[in-house]
N, C-alpha and C positions, 0 to 999 in steps of 0.2 A: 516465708515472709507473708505476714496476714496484710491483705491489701482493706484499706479505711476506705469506706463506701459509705455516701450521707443520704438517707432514703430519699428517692425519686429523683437522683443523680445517677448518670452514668459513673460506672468505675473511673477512680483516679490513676491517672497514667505513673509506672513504674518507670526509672531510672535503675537498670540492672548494680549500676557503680554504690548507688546509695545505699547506708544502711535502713532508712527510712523511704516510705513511701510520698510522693509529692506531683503539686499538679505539672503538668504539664504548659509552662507562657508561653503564649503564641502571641506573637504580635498581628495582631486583627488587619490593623493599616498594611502592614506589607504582605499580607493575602491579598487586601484588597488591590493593591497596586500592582502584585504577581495578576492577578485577573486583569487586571485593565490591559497589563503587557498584551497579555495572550490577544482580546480582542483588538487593539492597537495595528499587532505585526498579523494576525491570524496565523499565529504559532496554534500547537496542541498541547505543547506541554513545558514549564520553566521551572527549576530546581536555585534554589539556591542554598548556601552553606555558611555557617557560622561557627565552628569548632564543630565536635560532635555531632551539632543540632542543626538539621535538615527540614525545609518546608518546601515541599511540593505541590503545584497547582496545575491537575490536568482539565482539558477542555473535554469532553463525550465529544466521539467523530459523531457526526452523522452521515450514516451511508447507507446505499441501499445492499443489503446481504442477499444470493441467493443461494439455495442448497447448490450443494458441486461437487463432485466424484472428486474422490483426491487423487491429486498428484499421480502418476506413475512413477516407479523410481528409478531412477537415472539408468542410462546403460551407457559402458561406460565405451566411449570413441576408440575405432582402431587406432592403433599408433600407426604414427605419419612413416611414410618410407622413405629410407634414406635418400636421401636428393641432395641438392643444390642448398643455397644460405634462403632462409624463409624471404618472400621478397617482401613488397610494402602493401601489395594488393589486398583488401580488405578479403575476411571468406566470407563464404555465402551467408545468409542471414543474419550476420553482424551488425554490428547500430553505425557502424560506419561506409557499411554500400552505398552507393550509390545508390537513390531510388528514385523511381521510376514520376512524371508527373503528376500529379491530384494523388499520392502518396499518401497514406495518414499514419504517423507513427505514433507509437506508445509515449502515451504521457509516464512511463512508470517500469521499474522492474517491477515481473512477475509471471504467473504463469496465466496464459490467456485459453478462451474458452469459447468456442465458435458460436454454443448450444446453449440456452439458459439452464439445462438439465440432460444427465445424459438419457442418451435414447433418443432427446427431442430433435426436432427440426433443428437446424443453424437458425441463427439470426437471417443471416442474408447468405445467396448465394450469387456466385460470378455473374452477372449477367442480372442481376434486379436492381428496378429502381428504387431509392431511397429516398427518404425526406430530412432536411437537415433536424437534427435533434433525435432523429430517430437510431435506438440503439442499436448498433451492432456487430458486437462481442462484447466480454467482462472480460478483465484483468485481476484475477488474486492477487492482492497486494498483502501478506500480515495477516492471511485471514479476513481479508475483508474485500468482498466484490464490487469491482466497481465496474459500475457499465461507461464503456466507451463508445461515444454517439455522433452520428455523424454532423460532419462541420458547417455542412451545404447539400441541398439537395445534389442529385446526380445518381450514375449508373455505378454500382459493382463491375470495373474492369476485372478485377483479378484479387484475390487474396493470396497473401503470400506465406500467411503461417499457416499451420496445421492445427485439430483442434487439441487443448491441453499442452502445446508449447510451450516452457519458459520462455519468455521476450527480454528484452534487455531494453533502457531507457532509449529511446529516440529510434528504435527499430521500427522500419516499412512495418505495416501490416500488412494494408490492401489498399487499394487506386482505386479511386472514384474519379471516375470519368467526367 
């Protein structure tokens, strides 16, 4: 099917169904108003559907990226040994422990990363002090780094993940004293 092209136009959008080629109607106003959603709710992205025909309006994140070793890949848990009925007590590094005071948990699933790059220094270690706003760790979330920074000045009590850990939402990381 030869597609009809008018010089110094982009190509005319194909309906695979049709025997002919034709433009593609977009309704301009309801792009507009799918954007205004987005800025409204501070969504990233709204779809909506009419038969067939689909219009999507994403927002570009803005984030800061940095290079990062990938992933290790899983290893997979011993199995548990027979015992007793599981009780209700959270396990260890779960988003449900108990944690400890001046606590800072992840804003996010992902996998977290002590170091801005491997080889580098950590961010911070046990025992330094911090300035509020000042980074210390990323979270890979989707491919995308996010540095998480701290909330208030204070001391590095303790960290509790390791570097390159998947975290789960609302998971301790480290105490700030």
């Amino acid at each position: 099917m030869a597609s009809r092209n008018r010089p110094g136009l982009p190509p005319v959008m194909q309906d695979s169904r049709m025997s002919e080629t034709r433009p593609m109607q977009v309704d301009i106003a309801l792009v507009r108003d799918l954007a205004t959603l987005l800025d409204e709710t501070d969504l990233t992205e709204v779809e909506v559907a009419d038969g067939d025909r689909r219009v999507r309006v994403v927002r570009a994140a803005t984030a800061v990226t940095y290079a990062a070793a990938p992933a290790p890949a899983p290893v997979a848990a011993p199995a548990p040994a027979p015992g007793p009925a599981a009780s209700a007590s959270p396990l260890p590094g779960s988003a449900d422990m108990a944690a400890p005071a001046g606590a800072l948990r992840s804003p996010m699933v992902g996998t977290a990363y002590l170091c801005p790059e491997p080889g580098a220094a950590p961010f911070v270690r046990e025992g330094d002090e911090v300035k509020e706003g000042q980074t210390l760790l990323i979270i890979e979330a989707m491919k995308v780094m996010n540095p998480i920074t701290a909330p208030r000045a204070g001391r590095i009590a303790q960290v509790l993940i390791a570097n390159e850990q998947p975290v789960e939402f609302d998971q301790p990381l480290l105490v700030i004293a």
